[in-house]
C-alpha positions as CSV (number, residue, x, y, z in Angstrom):
1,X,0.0,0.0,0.0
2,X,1.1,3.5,-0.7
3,X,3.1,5.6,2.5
4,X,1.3,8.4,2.3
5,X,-2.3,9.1,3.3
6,X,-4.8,10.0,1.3
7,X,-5.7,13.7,1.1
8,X,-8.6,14.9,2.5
9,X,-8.9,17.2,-0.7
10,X,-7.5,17.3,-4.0
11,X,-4.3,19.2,-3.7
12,X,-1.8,19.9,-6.3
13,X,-2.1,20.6,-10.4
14,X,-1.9,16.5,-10.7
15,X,-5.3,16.2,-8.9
16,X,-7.1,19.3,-9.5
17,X,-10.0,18.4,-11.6
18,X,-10.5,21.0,-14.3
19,X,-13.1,22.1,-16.8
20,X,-12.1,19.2,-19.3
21,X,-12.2,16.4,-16.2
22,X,-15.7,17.2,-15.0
23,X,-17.5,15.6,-18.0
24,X,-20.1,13.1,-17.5
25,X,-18.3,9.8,-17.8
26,X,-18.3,8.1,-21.3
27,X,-19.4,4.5,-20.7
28,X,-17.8,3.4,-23.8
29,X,-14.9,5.4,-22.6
30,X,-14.4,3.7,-19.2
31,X,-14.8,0.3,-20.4
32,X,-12.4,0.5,-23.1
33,X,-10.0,1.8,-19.7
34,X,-10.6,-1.2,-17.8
35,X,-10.3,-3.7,-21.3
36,X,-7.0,-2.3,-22.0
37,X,-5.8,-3.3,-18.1
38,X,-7.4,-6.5,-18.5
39,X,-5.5,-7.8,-21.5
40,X,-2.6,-6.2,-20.0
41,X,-2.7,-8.3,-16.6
42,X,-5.6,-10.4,-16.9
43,X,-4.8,-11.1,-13.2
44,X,-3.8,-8.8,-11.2
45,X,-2.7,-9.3,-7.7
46,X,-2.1,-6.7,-4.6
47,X,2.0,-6.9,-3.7
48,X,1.5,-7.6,0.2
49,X,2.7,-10.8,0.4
50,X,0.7,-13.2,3.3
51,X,-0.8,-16.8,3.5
52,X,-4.5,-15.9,4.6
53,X,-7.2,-13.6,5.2
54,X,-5.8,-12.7,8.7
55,X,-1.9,-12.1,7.8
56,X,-3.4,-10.2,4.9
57,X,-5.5,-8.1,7.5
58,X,-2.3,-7.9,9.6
59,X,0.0,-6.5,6.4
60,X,-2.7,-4.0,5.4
61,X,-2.9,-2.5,9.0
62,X,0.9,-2.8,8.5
63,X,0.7,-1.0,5.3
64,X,-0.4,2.5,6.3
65,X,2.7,5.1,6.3
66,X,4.9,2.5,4.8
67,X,5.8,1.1,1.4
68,X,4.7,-2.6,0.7
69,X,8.1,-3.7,0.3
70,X,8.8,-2.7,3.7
71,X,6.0,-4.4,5.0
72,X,6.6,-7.5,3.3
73,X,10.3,-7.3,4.7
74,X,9.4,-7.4,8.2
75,X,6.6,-9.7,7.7
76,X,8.1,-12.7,6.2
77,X,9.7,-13.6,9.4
78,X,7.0,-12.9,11.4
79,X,4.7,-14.8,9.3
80,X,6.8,-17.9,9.5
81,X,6.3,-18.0,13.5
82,X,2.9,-16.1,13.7
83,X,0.2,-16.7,11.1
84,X,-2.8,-16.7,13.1
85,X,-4.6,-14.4,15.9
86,X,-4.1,-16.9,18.4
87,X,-0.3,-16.9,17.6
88,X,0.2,-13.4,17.6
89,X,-1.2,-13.2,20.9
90,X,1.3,-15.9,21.9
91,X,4.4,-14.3,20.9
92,X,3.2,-11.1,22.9
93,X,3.4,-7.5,21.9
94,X,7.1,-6.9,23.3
95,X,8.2,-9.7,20.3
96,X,4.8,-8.4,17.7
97,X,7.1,-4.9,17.9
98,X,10.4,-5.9,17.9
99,X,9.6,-8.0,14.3
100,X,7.9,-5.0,13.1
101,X,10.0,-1.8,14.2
102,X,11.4,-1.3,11.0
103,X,8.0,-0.1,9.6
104,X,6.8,3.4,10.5
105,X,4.4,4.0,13.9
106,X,5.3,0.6,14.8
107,X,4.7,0.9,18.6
108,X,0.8,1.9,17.6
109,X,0.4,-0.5,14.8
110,X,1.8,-3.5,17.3
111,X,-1.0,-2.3,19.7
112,X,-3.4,-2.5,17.4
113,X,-2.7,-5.9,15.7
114,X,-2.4,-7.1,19.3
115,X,-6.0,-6.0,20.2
116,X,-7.3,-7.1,16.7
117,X,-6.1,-10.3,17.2
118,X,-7.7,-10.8,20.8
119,X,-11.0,-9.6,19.2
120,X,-11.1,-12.3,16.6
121,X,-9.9,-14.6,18.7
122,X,-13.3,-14.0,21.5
123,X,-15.7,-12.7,19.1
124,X,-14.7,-14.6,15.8
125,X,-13.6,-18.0,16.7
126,X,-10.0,-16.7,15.7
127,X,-11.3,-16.1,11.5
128,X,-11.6,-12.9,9.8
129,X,-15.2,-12.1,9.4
130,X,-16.0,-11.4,5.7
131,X,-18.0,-8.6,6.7
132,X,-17.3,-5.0,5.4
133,X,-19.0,-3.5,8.6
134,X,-17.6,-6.0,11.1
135,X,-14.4,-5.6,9.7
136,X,-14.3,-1.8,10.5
137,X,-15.0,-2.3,14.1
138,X,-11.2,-4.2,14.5
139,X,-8.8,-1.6,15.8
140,X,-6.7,-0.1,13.7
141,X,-9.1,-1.6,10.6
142,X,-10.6,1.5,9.0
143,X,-12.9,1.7,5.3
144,X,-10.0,1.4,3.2
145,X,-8.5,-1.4,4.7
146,X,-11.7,-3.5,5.4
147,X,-12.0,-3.0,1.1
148,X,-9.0,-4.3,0.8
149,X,-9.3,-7.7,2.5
150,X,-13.1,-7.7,1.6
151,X,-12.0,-7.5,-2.2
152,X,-8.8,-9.4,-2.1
153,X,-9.3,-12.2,0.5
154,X,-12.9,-12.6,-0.1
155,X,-13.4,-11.7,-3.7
156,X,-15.5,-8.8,-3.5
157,X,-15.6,-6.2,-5.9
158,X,-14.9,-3.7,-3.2
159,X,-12.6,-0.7,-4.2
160,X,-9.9,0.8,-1.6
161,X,-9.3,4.1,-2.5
162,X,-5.3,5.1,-1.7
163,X,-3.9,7.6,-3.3
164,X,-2.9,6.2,-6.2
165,X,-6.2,5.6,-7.0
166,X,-7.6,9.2,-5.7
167,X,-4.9,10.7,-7.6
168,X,-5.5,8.9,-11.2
169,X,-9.2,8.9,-11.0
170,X,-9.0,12.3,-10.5
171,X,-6.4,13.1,-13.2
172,X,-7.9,10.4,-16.2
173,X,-9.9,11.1,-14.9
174,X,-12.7,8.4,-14.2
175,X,-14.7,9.5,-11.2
176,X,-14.3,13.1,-9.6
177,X,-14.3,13.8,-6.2
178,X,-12.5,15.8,-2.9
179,X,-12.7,12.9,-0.9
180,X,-12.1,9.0,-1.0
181,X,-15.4,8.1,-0.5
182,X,-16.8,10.5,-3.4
183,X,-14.0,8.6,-5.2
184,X,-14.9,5.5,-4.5
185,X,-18.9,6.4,-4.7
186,X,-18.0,7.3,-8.5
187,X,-16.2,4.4,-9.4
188,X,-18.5,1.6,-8.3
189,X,-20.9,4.0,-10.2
190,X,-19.1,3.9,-13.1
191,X,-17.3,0.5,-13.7
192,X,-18.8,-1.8,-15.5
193,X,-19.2,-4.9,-13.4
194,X,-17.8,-7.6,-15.4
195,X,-14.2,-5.2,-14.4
196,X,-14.9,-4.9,-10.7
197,X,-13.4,-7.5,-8.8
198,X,-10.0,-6.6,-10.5
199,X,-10.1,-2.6,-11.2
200,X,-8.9,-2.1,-7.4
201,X,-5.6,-3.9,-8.3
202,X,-4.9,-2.5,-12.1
203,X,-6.2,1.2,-10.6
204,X,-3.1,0.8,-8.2
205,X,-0.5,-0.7,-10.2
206,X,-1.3,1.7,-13.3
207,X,-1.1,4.5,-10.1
208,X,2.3,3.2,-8.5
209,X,4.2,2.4,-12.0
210,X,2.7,4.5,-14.9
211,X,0.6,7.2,-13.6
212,X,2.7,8.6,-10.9
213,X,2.6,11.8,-9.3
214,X,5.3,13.8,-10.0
215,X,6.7,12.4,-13.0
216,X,4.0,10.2,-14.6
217,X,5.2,8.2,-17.8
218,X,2.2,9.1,-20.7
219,X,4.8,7.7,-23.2
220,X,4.4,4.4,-21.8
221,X,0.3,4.8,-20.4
222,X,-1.6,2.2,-22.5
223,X,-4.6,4.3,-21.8
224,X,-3.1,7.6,-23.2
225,X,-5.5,8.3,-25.7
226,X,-8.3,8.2,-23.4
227,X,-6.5,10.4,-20.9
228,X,-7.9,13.8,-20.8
229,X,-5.8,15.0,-18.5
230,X,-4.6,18.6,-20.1
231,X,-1.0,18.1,-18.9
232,X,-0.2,14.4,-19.9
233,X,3.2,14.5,-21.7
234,X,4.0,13.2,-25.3
């Protein structure tokens, strides 16, 4: 998952929707989008390594303020000795920390992977509940972490907003908004659903390799022609 938190409102020239970018979205348009990224990687998959919906849970929470290559650094090891709730709560939280303190505000994620993993072990029977509500009420588990495991532990065509995404579907752009949630409103809106269950993963790849912030490559954008982003480059 990406470091760096999701504005709160679109801030920058990359993300500013303009004149051009608050057209009614082309359905023709959008599916041609999501065609293209499906013959490109007809399937995708998220690059947090883990073995099961719960270490999944645990590398997401993980994720936040750090780089998934970070995560998965720390968490092979960790993984190897702790792949379940009950285990995690064996090893303790001075040990949970110590395996993590590489990734950033590891003293508050270790706390909250400690408490998670006490509340599915009393409430849960030790599984992660495919529930997108019930998933939100785990500490440290907020909306875009409950899509994440709800789309890519479950298989539901749930859409977690980071900012890649909230920076490309602004600047494409695809759906519109200031927030995530307007964000991710306008893209289950707008996808067609034979694209959903994979759009979360080919929105963040095309986001963290092609479409990037500060430099984005349009030279090597398989979607370039159905950019309308005024400042895409040759």
């Amino acid at each position: 998952m990406k470091t760096k938190p999701v504005p709160k409102t679109i801030a920058g020239r990359a993300a500013k929707p303009r004149a051009a970018m608050q057209r009614p979205a082309d359905k023709a348009r959008v599916a041609e989008i999501f065609r293209r990224f499906q013959a490109a990687n007809p399937h995708p998959k998220g690059e947090l390594e883990h073995v099961n919906p719960f270490t999944l849970l645990v590398a997401v929470v993980l994720s936040a303020q750090a780089t998934d290559a970070g995560v998965n650094k720390a968490t092979r090891a960790l993984f190897a000795v702790a792949d379940s709730p009950a285990k995690i709560i064996e090893i303790g939280e001075e040990r949970l920390r110590e395996a993590i303190r590489t990734i950033g505000l590891y003293r508050t994620k270790a706390k909250n992977i400690m408490a998670l993993s006490k509340r599915l072990v009393r409430d849960f029977g030790g599984e992660v509940p495919q529930s997108h509500e019930t998933l939100e009420t785990l500490p440290g588990v907020g909306r875009k972490t409950a899509n994440v495991v709800m789309n890519t532990a479950f298989g539901a065509a749930a859409i977690a907003v980071d900012t890649h995404i909230f920076r490309l579907s602004n600047r494409i752009p695809l759906a519109v908004g200031k927030t995530p949630l307007e964000v991710e409103t306008g893209l289950n809106a707008i996808i067609p659903e034979a694209f959903k269950r994979d759009a979360h993963h080919w929105l963040i790849l095309h986001g963290r390799y092609i479409c990037k912030a500060r430099a984005p490559l349009c030279g090597r954008c398989l979607i370039s022609d159905l950019c309308q982003w005024p400042e895409k480059r040759a």
